[in-house]
C-alpha positions as a Markdown table, in Angstrom:
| # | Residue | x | y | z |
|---|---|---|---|---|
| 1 | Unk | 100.5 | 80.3 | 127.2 |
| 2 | Unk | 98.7 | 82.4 | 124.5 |
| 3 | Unk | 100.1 | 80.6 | 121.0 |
| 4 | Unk | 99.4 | 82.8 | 117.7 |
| 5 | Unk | 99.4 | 81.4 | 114.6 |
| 6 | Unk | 101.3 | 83.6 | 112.4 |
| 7 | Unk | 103.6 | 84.2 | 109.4 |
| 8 | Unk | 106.2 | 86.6 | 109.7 |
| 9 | Unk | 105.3 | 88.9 | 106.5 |
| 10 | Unk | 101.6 | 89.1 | 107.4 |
| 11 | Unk | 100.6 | 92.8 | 108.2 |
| 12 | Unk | 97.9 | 91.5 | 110.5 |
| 13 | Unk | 100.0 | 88.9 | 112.3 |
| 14 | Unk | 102.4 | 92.1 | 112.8 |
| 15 | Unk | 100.2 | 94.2 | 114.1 |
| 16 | Unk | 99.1 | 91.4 | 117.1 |
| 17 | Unk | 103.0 | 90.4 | 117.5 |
| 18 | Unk | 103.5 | 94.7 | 118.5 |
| 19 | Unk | 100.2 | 94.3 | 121.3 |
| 20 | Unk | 101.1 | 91.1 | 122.3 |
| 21 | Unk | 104.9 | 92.7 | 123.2 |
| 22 | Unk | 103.7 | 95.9 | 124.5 |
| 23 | Unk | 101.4 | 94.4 | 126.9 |
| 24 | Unk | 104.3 | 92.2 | 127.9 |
| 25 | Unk | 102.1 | 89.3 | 127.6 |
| 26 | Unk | 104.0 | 85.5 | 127.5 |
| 27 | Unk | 103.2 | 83.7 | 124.2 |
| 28 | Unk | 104.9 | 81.2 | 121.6 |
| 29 | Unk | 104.6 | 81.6 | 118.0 |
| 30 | Unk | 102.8 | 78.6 | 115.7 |
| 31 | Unk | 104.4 | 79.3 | 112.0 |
| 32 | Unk | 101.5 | 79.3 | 109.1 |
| 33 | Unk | 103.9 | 79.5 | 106.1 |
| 34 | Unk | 101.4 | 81.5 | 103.7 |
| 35 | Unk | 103.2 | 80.8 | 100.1 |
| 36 | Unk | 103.3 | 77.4 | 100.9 |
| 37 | Unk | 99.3 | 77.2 | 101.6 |
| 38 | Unk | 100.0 | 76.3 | 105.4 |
| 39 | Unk | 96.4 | 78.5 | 105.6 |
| 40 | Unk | 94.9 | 75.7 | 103.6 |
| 41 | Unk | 95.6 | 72.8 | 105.4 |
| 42 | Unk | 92.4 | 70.7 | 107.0 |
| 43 | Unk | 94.1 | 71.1 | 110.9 |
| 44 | Unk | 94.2 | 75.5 | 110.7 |
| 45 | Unk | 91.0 | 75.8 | 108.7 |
| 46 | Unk | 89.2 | 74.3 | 111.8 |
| 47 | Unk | 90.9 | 77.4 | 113.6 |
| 48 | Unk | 90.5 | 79.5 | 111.1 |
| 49 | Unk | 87.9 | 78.7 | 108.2 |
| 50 | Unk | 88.6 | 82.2 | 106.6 |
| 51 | Unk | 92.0 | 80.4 | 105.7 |
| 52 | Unk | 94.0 | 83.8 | 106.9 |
| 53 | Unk | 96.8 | 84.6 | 109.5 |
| 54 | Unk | 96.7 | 85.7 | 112.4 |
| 55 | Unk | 94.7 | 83.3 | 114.7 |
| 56 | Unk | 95.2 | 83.0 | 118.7 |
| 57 | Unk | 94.7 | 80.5 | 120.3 |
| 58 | Unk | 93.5 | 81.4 | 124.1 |
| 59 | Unk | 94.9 | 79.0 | 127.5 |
| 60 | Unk | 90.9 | 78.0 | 127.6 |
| 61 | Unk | 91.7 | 76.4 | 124.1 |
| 62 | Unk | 89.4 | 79.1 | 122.7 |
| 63 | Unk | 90.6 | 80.5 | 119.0 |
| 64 | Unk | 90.3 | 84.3 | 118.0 |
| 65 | Unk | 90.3 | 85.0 | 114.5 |
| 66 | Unk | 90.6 | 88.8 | 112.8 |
| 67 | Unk | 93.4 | 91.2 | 114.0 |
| 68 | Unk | 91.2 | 94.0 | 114.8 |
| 69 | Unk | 89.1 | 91.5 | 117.0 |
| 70 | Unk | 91.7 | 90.0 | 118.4 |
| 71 | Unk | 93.5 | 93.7 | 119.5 |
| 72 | Unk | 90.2 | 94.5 | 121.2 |
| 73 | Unk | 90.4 | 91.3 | 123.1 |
| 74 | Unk | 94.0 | 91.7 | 124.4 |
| 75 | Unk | 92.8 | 95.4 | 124.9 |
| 76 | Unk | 89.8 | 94.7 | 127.1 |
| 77 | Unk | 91.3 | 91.4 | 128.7 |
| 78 | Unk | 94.9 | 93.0 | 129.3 |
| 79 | Unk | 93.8 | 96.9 | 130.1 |
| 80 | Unk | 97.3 | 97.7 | 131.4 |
| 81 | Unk | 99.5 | 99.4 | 128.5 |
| 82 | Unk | 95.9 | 100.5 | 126.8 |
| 83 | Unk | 95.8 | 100.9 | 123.1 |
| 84 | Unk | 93.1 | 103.0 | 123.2 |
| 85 | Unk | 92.3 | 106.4 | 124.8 |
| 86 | Unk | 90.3 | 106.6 | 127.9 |
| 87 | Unk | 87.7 | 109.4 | 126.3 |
| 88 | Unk | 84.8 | 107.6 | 124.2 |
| 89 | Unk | 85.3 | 110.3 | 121.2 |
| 90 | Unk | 88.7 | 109.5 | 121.2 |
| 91 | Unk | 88.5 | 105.8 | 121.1 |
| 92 | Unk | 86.2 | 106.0 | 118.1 |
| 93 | Unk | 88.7 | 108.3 | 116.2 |
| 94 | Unk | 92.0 | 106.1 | 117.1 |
| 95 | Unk | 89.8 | 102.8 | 115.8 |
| 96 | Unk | 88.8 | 104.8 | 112.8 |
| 97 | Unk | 92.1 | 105.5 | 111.9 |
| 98 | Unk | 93.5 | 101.9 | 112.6 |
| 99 | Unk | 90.4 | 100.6 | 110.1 |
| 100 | Unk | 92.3 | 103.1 | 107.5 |
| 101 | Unk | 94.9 | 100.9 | 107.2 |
| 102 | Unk | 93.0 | 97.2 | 108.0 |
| 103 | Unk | 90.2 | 97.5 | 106.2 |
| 104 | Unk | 90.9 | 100.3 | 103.6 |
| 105 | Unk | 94.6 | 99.3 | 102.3 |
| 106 | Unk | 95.6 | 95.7 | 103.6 |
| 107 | Unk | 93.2 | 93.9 | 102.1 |
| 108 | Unk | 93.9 | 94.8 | 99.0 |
| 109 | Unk | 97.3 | 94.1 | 98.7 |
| 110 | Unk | 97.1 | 91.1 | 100.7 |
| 111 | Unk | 98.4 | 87.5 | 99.0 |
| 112 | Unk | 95.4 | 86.3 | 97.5 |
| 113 | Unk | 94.3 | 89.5 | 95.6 |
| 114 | Unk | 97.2 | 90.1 | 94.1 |
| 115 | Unk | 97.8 | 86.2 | 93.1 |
| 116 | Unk | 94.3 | 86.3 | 92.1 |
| 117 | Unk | 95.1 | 89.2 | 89.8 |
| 118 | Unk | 98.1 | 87.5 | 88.2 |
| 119 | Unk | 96.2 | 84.1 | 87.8 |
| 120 | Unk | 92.7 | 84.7 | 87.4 |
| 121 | Unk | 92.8 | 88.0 | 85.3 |
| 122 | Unk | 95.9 | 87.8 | 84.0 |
| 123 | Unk | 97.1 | 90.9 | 85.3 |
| 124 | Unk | 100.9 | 91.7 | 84.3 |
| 125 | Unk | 103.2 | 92.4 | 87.4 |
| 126 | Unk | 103.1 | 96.2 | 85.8 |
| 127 | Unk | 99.6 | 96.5 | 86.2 |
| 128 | Unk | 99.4 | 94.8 | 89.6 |
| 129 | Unk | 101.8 | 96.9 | 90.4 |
| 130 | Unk | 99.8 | 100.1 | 89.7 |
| 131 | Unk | 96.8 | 98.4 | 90.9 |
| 132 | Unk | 99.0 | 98.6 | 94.8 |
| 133 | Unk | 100.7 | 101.9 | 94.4 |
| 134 | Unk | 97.0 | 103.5 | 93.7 |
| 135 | Unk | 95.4 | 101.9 | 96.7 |
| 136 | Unk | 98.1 | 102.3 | 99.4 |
| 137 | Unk | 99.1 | 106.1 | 98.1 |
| 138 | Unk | 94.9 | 106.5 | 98.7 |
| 139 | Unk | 95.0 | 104.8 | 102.0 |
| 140 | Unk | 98.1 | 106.9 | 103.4 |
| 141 | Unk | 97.6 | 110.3 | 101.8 |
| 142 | Unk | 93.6 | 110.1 | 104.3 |
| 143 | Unk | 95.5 | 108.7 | 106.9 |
| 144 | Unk | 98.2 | 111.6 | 106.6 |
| 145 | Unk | 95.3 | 113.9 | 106.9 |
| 146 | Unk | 94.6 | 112.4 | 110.2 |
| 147 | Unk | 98.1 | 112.5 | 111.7 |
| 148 | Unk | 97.6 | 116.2 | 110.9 |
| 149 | Unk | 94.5 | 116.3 | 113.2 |
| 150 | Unk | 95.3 | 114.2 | 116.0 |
| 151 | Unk | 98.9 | 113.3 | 116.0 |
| 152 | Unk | 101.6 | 114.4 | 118.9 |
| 153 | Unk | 104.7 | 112.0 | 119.5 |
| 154 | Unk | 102.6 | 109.4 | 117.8 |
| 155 | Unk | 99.4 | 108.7 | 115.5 |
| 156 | Unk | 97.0 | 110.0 | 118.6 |
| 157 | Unk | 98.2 | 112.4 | 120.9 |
| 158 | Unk | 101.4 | 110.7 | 122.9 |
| 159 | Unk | 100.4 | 107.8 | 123.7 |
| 160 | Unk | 101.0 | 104.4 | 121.6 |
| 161 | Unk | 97.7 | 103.2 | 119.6 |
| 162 | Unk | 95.9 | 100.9 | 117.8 |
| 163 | Unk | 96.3 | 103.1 | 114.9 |
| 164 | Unk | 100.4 | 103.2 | 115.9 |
| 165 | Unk | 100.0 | 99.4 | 115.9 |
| 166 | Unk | 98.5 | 99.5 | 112.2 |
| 167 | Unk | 100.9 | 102.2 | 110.7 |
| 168 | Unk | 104.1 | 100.3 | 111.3 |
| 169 | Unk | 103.0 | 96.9 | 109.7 |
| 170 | Unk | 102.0 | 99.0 | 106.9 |
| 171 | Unk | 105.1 | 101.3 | 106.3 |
| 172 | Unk | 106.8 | 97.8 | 105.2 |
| 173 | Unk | 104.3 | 97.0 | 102.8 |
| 174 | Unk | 104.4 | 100.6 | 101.4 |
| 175 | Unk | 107.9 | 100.6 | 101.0 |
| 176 | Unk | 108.2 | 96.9 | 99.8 |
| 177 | Unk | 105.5 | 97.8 | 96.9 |
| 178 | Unk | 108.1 | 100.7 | 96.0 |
| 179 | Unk | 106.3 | 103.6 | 96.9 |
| 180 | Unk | 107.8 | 106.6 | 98.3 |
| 181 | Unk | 107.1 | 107.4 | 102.2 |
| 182 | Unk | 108.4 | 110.9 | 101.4 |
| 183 | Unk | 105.2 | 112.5 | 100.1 |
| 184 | Unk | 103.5 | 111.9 | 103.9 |
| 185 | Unk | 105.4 | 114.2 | 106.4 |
| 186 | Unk | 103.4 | 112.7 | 109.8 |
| 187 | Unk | 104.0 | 109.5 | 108.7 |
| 188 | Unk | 107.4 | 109.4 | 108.2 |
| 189 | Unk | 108.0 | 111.0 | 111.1 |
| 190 | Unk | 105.8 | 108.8 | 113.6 |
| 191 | Unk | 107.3 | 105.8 | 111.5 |
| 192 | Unk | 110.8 | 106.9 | 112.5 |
| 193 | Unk | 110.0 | 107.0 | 116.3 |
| 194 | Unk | 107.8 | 103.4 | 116.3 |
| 195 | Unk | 110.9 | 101.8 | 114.5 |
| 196 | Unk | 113.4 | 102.7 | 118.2 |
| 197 | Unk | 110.0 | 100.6 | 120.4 |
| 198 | Unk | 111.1 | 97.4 | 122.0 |
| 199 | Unk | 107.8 | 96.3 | 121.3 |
| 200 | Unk | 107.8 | 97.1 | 117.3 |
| 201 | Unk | 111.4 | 96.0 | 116.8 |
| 202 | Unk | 110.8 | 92.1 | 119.1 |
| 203 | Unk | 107.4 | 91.6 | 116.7 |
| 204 | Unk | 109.3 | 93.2 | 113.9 |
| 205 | Unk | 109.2 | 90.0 | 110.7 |
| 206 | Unk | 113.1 | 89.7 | 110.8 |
| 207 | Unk | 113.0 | 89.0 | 114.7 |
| 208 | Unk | 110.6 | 86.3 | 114.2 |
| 209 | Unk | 111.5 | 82.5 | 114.3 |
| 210 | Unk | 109.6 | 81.4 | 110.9 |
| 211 | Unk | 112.0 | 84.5 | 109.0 |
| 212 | Unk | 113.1 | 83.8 | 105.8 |
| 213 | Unk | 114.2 | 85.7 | 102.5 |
């Protein structure tokens, strides 16, 4: 059985949780309780010595780190349910999209930015604050312009994505930093269908068994 190392908050757990469910793949969740430096410990540095969530662990005992990597694995091991579109030009624009969000946004909001703000710089929770609304409000507003390009039922065309896979991890961390998903048309509504998907509500961080307040 796959096993992925995860905490339920983590945007880039989430976004595996959603492929692993729409692919309908069997696999058991190994809690990594982030604020409690879980990430840090000697036994899930040797999985993962960039001391970050998600990590999967394969049935050959093999361990995949990074949840971009990791989605192009499930994608290319498990081609039934695809992620990504079946025309090469397509393919780049849906992972261009999905990097919008993982590589763009997430990382800089991401646990130890923002702690390393507060404790390193001595940022106030005002300013940290600011520092996240600025970033995300950049990140969405150029992958709203996107949605207005490419989108149909969701992000690409009518067919669930990679870049549908990123979006809906990252709607809860734009609404949990306070800012308003109002000023993006597309993305509120492709938001609104992803929310009614088996597959987003199962891997969904209040349906997972390491949930807490």
């Amino acid at each position: 059985m796959l096993k992925l190392y995860s905490y339920f908050r983590s945007s880039c757990a989430y976004r595996v949780r959603i492929a692993l469910e729409h692919k309908g793949l069997v696999w058991d969740t190994i809690p990594i309780h982030l604020l409690k430096g879980q990430q840090r410990s000697e036994e899930y540095l040797k999985n993962n010595p960039s001391a970050m969530v998600p990590a999967l662990l394969l049935e050959n005992e093999s361990v995949l780190t990074q949840s971009l990597a990791i989605l192009e694995y499930l994608e290319e091991a498990h081609p039934e349910k695809a992620l990504l579109p079946q025309n090469f030009q397509d393919r780049a624009i849906v992972r261009a999209m999905a990097q919008i969000i993982s590589v763009d946004v997430q990382p800089l909001q991401n646990l130890r930015v923002t702690r390393y703000l507060k404790e390193e710089i001595n940022a106030s929770e005002a300013q940290v604050n600011l520092w996240l609304k600025n970033f995300i409000t950049e990140g969405m507003s150029a992958f709203e312009v996107f949605l207005q390009r490419h989108a149909g039922i969701y992000c690409f065309g009518d067919q669930i994505s990679m870049a549908d896979v990123c979006l809906a991890p990252q709607i809860l961390s734009t609404l949990r930093f306070g800012v308003d998903l109002a000023q993006w048309s597309k993305i509120s509504e492709v938001s609104q269908r992803l929310e009614r998907i088996p597959a987003f509500i199962q891997a969904h961080p209040k349906n997972q068994p390491d949930f807490s307040v």
